[in-house]
C-alpha positions in Angstrom: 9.2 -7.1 -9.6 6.3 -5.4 -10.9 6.3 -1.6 -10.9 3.0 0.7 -9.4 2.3 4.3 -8.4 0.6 6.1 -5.3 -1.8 8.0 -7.0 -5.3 10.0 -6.5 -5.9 12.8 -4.2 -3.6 12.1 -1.9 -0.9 12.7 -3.7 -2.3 16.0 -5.5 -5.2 17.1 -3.6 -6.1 20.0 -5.0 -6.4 18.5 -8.7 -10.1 17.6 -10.2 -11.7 14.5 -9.9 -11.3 14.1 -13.8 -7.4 14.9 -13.3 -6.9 12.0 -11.1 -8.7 9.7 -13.2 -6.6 10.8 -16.5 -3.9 10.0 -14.2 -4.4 6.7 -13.9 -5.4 6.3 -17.5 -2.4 7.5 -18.3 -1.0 4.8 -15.8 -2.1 2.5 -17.8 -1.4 3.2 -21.1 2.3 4.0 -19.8 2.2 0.5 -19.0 2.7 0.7 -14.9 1.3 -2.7 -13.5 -0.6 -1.7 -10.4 -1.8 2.1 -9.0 -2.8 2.5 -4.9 -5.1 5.0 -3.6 -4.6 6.3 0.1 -7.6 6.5 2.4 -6.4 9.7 4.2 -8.5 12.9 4.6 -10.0 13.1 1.1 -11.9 10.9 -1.4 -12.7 7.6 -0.7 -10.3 5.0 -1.7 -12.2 2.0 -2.5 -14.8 4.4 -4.2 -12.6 5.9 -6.3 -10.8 2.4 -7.3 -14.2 0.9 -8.6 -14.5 4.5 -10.4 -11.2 4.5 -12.1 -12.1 0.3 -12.9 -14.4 1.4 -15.1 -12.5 3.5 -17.6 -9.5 0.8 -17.4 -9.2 -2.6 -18.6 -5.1 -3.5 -17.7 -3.7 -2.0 -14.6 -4.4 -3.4 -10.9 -6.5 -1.2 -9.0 -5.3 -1.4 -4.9 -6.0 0.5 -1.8 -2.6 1.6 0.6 -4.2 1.4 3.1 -7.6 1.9 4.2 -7.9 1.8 8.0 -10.2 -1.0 10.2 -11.0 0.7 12.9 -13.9 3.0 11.0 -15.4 -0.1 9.1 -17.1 -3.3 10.3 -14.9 -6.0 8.5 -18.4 -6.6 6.7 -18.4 -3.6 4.8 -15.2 -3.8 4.8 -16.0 -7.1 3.0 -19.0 -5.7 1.1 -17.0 -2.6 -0.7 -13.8 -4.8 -1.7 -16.0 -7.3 -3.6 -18.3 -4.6 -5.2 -15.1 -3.0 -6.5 -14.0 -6.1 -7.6 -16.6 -6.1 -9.5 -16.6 -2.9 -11.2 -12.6 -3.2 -11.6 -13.0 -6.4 -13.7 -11.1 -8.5 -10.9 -8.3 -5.9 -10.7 -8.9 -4.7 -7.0 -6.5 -5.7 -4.3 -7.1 -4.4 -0.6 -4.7 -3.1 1.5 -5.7 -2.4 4.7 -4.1 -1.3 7.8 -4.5 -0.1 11.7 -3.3 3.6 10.9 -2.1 5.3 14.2 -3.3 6.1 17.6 -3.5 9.7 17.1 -5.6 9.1 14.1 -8.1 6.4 15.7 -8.0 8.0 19.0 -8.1 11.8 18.4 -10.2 12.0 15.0 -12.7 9.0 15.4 -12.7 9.0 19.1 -11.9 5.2 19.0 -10.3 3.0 21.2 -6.2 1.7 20.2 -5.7 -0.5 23.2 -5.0 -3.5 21.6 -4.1 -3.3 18.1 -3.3 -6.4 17.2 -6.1 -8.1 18.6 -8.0 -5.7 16.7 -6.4 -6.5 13.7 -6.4 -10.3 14.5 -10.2 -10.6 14.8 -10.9 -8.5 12.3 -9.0 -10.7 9.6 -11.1 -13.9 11.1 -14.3 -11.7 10.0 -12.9 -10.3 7.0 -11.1 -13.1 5.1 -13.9 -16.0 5.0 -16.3 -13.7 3.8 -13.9 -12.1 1.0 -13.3 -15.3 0.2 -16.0 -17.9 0.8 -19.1 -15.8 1.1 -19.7 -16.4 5.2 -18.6 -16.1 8.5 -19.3 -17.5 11.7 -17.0 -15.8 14.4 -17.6 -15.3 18.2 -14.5 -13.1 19.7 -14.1 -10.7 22.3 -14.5 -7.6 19.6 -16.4 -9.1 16.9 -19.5 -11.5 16.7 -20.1 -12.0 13.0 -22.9 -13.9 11.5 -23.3 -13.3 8.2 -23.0 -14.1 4.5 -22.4 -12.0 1.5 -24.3 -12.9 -2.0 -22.6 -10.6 -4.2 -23.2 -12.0 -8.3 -19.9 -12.3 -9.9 -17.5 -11.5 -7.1 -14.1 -13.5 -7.4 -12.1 -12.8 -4.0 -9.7 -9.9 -4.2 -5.9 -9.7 -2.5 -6.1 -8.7 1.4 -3.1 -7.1 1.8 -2.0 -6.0 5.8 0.1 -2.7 5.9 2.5 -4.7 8.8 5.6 -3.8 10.3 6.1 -5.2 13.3 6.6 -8.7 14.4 3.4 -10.0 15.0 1.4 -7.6 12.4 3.3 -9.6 9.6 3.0 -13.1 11.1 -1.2 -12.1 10.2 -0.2 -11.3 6.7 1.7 -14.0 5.9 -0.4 -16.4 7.9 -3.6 -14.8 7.1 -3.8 -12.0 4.5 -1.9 -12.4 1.0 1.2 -10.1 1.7 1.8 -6.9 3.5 2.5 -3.5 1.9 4.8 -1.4 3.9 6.0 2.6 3.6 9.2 3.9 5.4 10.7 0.9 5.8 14.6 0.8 4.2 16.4 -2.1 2.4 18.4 -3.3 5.6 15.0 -3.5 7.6 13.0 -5.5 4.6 16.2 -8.2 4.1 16.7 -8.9 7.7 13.4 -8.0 9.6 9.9 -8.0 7.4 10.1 -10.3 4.5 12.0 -13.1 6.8 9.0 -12.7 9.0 6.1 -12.2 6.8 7.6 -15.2 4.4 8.2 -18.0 7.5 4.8 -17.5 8.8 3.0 -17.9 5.5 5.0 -21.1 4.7 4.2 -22.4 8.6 0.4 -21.9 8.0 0.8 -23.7 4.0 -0.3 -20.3 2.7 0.8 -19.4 -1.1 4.1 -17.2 -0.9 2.8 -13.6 0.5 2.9 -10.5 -1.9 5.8 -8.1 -0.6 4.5 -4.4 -1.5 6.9 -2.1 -0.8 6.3 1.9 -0.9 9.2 4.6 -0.6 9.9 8.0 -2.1 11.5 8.1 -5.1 12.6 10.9 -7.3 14.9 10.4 -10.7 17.0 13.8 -10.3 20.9 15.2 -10.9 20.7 17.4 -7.8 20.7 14.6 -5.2 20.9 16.9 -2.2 17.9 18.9 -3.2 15.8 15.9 -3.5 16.9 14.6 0.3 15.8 18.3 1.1 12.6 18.7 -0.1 11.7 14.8 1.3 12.5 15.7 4.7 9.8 18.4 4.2 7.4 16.5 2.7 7.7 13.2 4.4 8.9 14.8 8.0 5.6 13.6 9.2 5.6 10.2 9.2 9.7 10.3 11.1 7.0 11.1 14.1 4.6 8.4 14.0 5.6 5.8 16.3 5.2 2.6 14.4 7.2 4.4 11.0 9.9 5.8 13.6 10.4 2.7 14.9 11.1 1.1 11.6 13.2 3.7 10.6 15.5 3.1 14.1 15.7 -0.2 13.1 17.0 1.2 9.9 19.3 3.6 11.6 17.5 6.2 9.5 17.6 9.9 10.8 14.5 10.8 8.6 12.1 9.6 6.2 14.7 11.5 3.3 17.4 8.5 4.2 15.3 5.6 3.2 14.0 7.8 0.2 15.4 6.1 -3.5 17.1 9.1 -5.0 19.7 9.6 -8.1 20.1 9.3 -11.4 18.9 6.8 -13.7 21.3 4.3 -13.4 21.5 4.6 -9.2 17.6 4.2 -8.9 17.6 1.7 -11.2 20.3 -0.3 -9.2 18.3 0.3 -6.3 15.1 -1.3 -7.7 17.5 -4.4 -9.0 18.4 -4.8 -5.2 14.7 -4.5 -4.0 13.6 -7.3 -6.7 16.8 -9.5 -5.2 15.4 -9.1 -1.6 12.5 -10.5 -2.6 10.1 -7.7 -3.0 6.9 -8.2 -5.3 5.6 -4.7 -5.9 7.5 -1.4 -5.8 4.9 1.3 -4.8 6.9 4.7 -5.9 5.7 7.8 -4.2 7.3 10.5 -6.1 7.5 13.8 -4.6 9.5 17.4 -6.6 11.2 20.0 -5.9 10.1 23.6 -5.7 12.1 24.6 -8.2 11.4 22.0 -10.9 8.4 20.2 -9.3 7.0 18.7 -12.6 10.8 18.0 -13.9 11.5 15.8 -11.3 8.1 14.2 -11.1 7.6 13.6 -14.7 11.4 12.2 -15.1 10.8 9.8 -12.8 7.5 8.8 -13.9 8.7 8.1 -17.6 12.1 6.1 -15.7 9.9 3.8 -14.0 7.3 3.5 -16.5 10.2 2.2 -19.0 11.1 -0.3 -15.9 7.7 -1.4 -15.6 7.2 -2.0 -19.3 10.5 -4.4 -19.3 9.1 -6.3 -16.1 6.0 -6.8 -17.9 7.6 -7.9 -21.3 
C-alpha cells in the first residue's frame, strides 16, 4: 500500500505559495509516493499540480477531488493532459460531484440528477483522456471533439464514489475511486466489494482504492479525537459523508479518524493494506497545544512507512 499526503492550501491556507511547494519537495525527498491537492475555495488544484511537477521528478502529483459540475469534461480533459505533461506523467485525476449546497448555492447549478451527471460526463471525459476524441450525444452533453495535445500519455481518472452506483462508474469506467470519511467496516463490506465486482464485470484492470482519513501519531489519544471533531465537524453534515459514516455507525468524523501511537496507527495501516486498499491519503490535523508536534510526528511515522512500502 503506497503511502500519500493531502497537501497545498487546503490544508494550510494561509501559508505562501513558495511554502506549499517546499512542502511537497520535502514530500518527495521524505520519500511519500503520491501528494493530492483539494479543489476547495483557494488555488487551483490542477494548476498548482503541473506547478509543483516541475520542481519534482519522483512523487505522483493527484487532485482529491476537483468537482464536474464547473468544467466541461473537455477542459476537464484539456487541463489533466497538460499537467501530465508538465508533471512528467506523474498526474492522476480525481474528480468528484462535491455536494448540493456547493453546486447549488455557490455556482447556482443544477444537482437533480447526480449520477447521470456523472455518468455522461465520464462517456465525454475518458475517450478523450485516453484516445484523443469523442463522439457522444446524451441528454447533458453533446461532445464532438478531439484533443491534439504533443506528448500527452493518459493520466489515472479517479471517481471520489461512495455510494452504490457512483463506484459501479469507477470500477466500470474510471481507474479506482478515492474516498474520505469512510471507516474500515464500510470499505471491507460496502465500497471495495462494489467498486472491485464492477471493474472485473466490465474486464477493466483492478481499480485503484484511494483512501483518505485523519490521522494523527499522538500519546494523548483523547485530545486528538477532540480537536478532529472540531476540525472535521463539517463534513458529519454533508449528506453523502453522513451517510457513509451511518453505515459506519460513526457518531462523527473523529471515530473513523486513525489515531495513537506508533504502533496502533501502524496496525491500522496493516489492516487497510489487508482490505485491499491501494493508497492511504493521510490528512493530518494538530492540536492547539502542540500543533506542529503532532503534525510533524506523524509526518516523519508515515514517511518511514512509505519508504518501507517503496523498498
Amino acid at each position: 500500500m503506497r503511502i500519500g499526503l493531502m497537501l497545498g492550501d487546503n490544508t494550510a491556507p494561509r501559508d505562501s505559495l513558495e511554502r506549499h511547494i517546499a512542502r511537497v519537495q520535502e514530500a518527495e525527498r521524505d520519500g511519500f509516493a503520491t501528494a493530492w491537492f483539494a479543489q476547495t475555495f483557494g488555488m487551483d488544484a490542477m494548476t498548482f499540480a503541473a506547478v509543483v511537477g516541475r520542481v519534482t521528478t519522483r512523487i505522483e502529483l493527484g487532485t482529491a477531488v476537483v468537482p464536474t459540475y464547473p468544467r466541461h469534461p473537455v477542459a476537464m480533459a484539456q487541463q489533466a493532459l497538460t499537467a501530465q505533461i508538465m508533471t512528467g506523467g506523474r498526474f492522476a485525476l480525481g474528480i468528484g460531484l462535491s455536494h448540493q449546497v456547493v453546486i447549488e448555492t455557490m455556482y447556482g447549478l443544477s444537482f437533480a440528477k447526480p449520477y447521470s451527471h456523472m455518468k455522461e460526463y465520464l462517456a465525454v471525459l475518458a475517450p478523450l483522456i485516453r484516445s484523443g476524441s469523442v463522439s457522444f450525444a446524451g441528454r447533458e452533453y453533446t461532445v464532438n471533439a478531439p484533443l491534439t495535445i504533443t506528448g500527452a500519455t493518459p493520466c489515472p481518472i479517479l471517481l471520489a464514489a461512495l455510494a452504490p452506483r457512483m463506484l459501479a462508474l469507477a470500477g466500470s469506467i474510471g481507474d479506482g475511486t478515492i474516498t474520505w470519511m469512510t471507516g474500515f467496516r464500510t470499505l471491507r463490506e460496502h465500497t471495495i466489494p462494489r467498486l472491485t465486482a464492477a471493474a472485473t464485470e466490465a474486464g477493466r484492470p483492478a481499480p485503484r482504492v484511494v483512501v483518505g482519513l485523519p490521522v494523527a501519531v499522538t500519546n494523548d489519544v483523547k485530545g486528538a479525537r477532540e480537536s478532529a471533531t472540531k476540525a472535521f465537524q463539517v463534513y458529519g453534515s454533508l449528506p453523502s459523508y453522513r451517510a457513509m459514516l451511518d453505515r459506519e455507525g460513526a457518531e462523527g468524523p473523529a471515530d473513523v479518524a486513525i489515531v495513537g501511537d506508533e504502533a496502533e496507527v501502524g496496525a491500522r495501516l496493516e489492516e487497510l493494506a489487508a482490505l485491499g486498499v491501494t493508497d492511504f491519503l493521510g490528512g493530518l490535523f494538530g492540536m492547539r497545544a502542540e500543533p506542529d508536534a503532532m503534525v510533524e510526528r506523524t509526518w516523519a511515522f508515515l514517511a518511514e512507512r512509505a519508504r518501507r512500502a517503496a523498498a
